[in-house]
C-alpha positions as CSV (number, residue, x, y, z in Angstrom):
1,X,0.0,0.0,0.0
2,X,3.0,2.4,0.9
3,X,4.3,2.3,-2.9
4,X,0.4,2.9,-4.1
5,X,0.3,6.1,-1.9
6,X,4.1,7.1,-3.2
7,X,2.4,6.7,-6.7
8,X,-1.0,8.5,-6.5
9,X,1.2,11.5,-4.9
10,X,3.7,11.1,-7.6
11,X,1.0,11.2,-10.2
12,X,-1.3,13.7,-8.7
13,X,1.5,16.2,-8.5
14,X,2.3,15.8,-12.4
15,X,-1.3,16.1,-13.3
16,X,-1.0,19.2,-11.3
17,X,1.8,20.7,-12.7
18,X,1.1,19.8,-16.4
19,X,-2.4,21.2,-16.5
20,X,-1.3,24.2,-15.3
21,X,1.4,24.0,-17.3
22,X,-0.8,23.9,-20.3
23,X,-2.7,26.7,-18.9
24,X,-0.1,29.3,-18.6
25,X,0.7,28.0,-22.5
26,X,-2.8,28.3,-23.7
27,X,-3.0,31.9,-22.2
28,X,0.0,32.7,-23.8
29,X,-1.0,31.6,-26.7
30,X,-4.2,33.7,-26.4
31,X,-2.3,36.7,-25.7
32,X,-0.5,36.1,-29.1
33,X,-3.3,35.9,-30.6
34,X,-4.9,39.0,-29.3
35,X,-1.3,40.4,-30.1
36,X,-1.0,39.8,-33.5
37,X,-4.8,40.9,-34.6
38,X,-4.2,44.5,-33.3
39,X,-0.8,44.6,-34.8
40,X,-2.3,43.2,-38.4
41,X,-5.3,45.9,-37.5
42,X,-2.7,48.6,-36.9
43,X,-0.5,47.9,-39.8
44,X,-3.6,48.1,-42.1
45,X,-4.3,51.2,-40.9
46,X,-1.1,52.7,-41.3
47,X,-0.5,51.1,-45.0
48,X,-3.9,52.9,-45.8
49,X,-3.2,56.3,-44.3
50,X,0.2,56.4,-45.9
51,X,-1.4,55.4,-49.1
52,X,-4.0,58.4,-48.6
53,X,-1.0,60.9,-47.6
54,X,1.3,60.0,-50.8
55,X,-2.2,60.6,-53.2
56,X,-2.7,63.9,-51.1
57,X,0.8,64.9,-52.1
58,X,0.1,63.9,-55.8
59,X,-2.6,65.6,-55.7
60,X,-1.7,68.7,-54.2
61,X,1.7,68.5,-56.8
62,X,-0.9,68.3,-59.5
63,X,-2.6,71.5,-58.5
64,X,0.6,73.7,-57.7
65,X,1.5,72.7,-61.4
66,X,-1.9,74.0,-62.6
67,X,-1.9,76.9,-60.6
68,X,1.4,77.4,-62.2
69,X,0.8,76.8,-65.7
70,X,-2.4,79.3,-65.3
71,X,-0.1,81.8,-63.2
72,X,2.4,81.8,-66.5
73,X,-1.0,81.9,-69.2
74,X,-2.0,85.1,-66.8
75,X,1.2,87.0,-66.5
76,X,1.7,86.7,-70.0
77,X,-1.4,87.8,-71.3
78,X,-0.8,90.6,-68.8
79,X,2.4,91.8,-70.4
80,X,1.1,91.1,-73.9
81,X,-1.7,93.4,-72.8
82,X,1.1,96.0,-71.2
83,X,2.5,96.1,-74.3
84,X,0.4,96.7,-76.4
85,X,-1.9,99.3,-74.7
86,X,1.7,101.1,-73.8
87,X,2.0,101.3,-77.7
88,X,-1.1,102.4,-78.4
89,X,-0.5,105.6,-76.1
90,X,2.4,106.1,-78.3
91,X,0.1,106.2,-81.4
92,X,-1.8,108.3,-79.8
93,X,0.5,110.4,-78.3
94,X,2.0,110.2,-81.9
95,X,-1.3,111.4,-83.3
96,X,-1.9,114.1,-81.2
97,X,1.2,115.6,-81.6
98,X,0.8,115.5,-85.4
99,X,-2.0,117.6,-84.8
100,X,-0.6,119.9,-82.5
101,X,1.4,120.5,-85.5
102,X,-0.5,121.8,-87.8
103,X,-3.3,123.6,-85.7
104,X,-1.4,124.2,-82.5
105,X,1.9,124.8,-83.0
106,X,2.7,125.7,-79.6
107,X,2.6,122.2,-78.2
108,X,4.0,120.5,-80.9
109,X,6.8,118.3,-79.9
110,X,9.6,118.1,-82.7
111,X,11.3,114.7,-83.0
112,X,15.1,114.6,-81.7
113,X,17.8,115.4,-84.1
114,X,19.4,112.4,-85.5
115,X,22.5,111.4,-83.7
116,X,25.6,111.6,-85.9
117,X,27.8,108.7,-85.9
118,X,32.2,109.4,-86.4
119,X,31.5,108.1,-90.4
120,X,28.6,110.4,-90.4
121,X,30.8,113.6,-89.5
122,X,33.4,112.7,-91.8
123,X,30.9,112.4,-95.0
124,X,29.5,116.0,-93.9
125,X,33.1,117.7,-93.1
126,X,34.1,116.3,-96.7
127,X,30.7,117.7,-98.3
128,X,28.5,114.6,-98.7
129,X,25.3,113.9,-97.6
130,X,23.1,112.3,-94.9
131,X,20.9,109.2,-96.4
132,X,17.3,110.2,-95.6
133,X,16.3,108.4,-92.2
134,X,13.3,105.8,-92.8
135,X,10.8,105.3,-89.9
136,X,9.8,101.8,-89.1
137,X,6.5,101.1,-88.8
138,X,2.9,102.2,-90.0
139,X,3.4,105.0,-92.4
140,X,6.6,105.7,-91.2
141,X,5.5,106.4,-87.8
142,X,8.1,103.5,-85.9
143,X,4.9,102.2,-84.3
144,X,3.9,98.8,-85.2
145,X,0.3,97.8,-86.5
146,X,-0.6,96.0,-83.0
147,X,-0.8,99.3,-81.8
148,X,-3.3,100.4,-83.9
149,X,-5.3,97.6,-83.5
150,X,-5.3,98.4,-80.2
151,X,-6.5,101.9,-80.8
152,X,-9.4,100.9,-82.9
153,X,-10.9,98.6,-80.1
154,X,-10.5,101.6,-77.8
155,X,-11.7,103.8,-80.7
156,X,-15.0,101.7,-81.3
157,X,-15.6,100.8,-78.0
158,X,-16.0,104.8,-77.4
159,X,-18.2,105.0,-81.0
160,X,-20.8,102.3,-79.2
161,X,-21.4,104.6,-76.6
162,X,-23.8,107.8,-77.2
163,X,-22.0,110.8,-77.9
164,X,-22.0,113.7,-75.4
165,X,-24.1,116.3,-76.3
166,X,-22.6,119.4,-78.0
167,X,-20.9,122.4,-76.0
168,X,-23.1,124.9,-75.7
169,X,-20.6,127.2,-77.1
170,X,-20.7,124.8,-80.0
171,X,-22.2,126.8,-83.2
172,X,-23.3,125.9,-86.6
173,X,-19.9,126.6,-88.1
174,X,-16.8,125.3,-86.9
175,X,-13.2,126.4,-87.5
176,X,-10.7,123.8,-88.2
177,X,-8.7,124.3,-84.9
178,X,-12.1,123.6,-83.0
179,X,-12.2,120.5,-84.9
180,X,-8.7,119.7,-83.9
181,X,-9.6,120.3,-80.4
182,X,-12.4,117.8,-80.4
183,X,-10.4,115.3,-81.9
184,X,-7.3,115.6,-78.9
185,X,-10.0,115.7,-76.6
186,X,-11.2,112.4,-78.1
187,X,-7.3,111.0,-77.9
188,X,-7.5,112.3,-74.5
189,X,-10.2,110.8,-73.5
190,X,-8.9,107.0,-75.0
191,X,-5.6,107.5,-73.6
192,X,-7.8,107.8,-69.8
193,X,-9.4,104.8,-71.3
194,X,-6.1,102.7,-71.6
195,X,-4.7,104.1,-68.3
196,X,-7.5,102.4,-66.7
197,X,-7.5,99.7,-68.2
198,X,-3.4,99.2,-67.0
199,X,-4.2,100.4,-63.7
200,X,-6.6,97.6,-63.7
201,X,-4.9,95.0,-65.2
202,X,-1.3,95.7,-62.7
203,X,-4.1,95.4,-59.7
204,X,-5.6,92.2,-60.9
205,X,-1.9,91.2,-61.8
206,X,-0.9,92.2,-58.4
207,X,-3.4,90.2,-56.8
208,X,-3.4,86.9,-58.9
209,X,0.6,86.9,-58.2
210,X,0.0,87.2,-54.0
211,X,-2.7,84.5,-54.3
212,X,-0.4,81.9,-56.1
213,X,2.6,83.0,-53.7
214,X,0.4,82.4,-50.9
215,X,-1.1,79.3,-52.4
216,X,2.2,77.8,-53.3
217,X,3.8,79.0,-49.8
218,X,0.6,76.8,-48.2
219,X,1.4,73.9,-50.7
220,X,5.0,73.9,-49.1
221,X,4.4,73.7,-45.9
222,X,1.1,71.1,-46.3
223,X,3.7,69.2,-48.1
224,X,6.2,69.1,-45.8
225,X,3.9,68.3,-43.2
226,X,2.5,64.7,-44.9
227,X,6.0,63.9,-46.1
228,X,7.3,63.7,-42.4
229,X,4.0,62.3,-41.6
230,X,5.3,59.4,-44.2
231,X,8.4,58.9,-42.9
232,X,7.1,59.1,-39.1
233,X,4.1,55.9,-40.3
234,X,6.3,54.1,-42.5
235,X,9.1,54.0,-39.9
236,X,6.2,53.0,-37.5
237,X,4.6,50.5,-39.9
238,X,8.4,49.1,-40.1
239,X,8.3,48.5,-36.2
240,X,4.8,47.0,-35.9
241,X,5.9,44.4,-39.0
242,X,8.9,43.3,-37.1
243,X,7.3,42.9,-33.5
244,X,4.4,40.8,-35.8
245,X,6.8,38.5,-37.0
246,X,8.4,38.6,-33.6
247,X,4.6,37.6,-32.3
248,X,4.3,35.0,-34.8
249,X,7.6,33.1,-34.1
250,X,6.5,33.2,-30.2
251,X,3.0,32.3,-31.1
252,X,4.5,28.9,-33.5
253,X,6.9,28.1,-30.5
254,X,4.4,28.5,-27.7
255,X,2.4,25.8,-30.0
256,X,4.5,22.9,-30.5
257,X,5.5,23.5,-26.4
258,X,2.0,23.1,-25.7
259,X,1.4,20.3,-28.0
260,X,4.9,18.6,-26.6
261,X,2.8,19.4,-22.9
262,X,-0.4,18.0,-23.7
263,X,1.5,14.4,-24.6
264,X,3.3,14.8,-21.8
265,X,-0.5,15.1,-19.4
266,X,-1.4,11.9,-21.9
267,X,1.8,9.8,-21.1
268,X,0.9,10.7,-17.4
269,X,-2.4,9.6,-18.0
270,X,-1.5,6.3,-19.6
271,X,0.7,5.9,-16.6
272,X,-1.4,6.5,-13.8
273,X,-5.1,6.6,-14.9
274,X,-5.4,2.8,-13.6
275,X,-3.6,3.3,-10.0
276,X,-5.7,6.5,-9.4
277,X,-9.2,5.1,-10.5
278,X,-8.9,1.4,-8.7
279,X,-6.7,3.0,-5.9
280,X,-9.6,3.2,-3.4
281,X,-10.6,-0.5,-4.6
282,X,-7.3,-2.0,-4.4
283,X,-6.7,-0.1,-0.7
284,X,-9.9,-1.7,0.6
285,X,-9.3,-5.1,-0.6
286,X,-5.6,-4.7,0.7
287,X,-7.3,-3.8,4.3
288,X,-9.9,-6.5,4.0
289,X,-6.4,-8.8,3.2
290,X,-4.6,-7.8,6.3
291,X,-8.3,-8.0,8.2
292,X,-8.6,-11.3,7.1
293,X,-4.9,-12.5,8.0
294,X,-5.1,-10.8,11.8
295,X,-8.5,-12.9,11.9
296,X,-6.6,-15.9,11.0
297,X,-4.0,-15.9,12.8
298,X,-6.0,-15.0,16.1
299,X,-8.1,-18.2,15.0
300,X,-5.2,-20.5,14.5
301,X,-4.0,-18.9,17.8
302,X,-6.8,-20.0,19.6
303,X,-7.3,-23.2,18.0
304,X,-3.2,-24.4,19.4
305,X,-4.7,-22.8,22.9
306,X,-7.8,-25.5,23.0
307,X,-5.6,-28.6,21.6
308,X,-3.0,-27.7,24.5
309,X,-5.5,-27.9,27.2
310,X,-7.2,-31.0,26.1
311,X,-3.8,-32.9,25.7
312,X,-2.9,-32.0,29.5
313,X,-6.2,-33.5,30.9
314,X,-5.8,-36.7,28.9
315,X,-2.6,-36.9,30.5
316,X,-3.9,-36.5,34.6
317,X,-6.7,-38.8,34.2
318,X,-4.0,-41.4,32.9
């Protein structure tokens, strides 16, 4: 009986230690689990907010380079536009000088004496000639046709609206200096009209450039925001995926030692399942055993007692 007891101890105490054993594996093995779905969940998440931060820089590349293309379309057409209403004044000016020539002398402007070059003065000083100098331009007025285009718009811009009405000092008759005068007060008044329209345009010029500085300056900064924003969730990303595959190797390890455990509980099983369950039975017939033997032996005892005693009376009576 002492060795069954020894046994049953022995056996109770592995059963003990094994299962729990394979508890503290199978929580372990939760905990990988529960481990590796958030990191898996979190990785996810980052892969898609990185994916959504690289379009948002595509995107916002795209619409600098727009903004850009238009900014160059706008500045252009605003110099063309410089250009050519600055010309037009000349024509104008041009004009109204040619006027002032004829029917106000007074304000007429002559044009500036032809600067002589060295070969110039030497042709003179030996008594030749200076070749005739040719304007370029529109009827030799150095102004080129864009210019007058330019005028014309202005010109019938003006003719579409109604005409003021007649001074009143305005008679029947008409000298040809007051005719004059209404024409330079016409070129007058479409030189105001081009002056606006380039005090305009510089202000609208002025304001489209400070947008797109402002727009691009925003751009910068937005960019360089999401691109550290990248590098801070792919270095992150980087991490999680190692500690996953970190997780995983635990997880595959803490699964064979719990598979090695549980045949370890069944070898322990195979070994002391029949002691434990017929231990009771097999300790009661082993006390039944020894009751039986004590029983015998007092028996047999007694029985030599009774065989003594009737010996020694056959022995006085003889």
């Amino acid at each position: 009986q002492e060795a069954d007891d020894e046994k049953k101890a022995y056996c109770e105490a592995e059963f003990d230690k094994a299962e729990d054993k394979m508890k503290e594996l199978e929580l372990s093995l939760k905990d990988s689990n529960t481990a590796i779905d958030k990191m898996t969940g979190d990785i996810e998440k980052l892969t898609t907010e990185i994916a959504e931060l690289e379009a948002g820089i595509k995107a916002l590349d795209k619409s600098v380079a727009e903004a850009t293309e238009n900014r160059k379309k706008e500045n252009a057409e605003y110099k063309d536009l410089m250009a050519s209403d600055g010309t037009a004044k000349e024509v104008l000016a041009w004009a109204k000088n040619r006027l002032n020539k004829f029917y106000n002398p007074k304000l007429y402007v002559p044009p500036p004496e032809a600067q002589m070059t060295e070969e110039d003065r030497v042709s003179v000083s030996m008594g030749g000639t200076l070749a005739p100098t040719v304007a370029g331009g529109i009827a030799g007025t150095g102004i080129g046709a864009a210019a007058f285009v330019q005028v014309r718009a202005h010109s019938q811009m003006r003719d579409s609206e109604a005409p003021p009405p007649p001074p009143e000092t305005f008679g029947p008759y008409t000298k040809k200096s007051q005719e004059s005068a209404g024409v330079t007060e016409m070129i007058d008044l479409l030189v105001k009209d081009l002056d606006k329209e380039m005090q305009e345009a510089e202000v609208v010029e002025k304001n489209a450039q400070a947008d797109y500085e402002k727009m691009t300056e925003d751009a910068s900064v937005k960019r360089t925001e999401d691109s550290k924003l990248i590098t801070e969730k792919s270095s992150a990303k980087a991490s999680s995926e190692e500690e996953l595959e970190d997780e995983k190797d635990k997880k595959t390890d803490t699964t064979k030692t719990l598979m090695e455990a549980g045949k370890y509980l069944q070898s322990v099983h195979g070994e002391c399942d029949w002691l434990v369950q017929n231990f009771d039975a097999r300790k009661e017939a082993r006390a039944g055993e020894s009751e039986a033997l004590t029983n015998a032996k007092a028996v047999l005892s007694g029985a030599d007692y009774s065989l003594l005693q009737t010996r020694h009376v056959a022995r006085a009576s003889g």
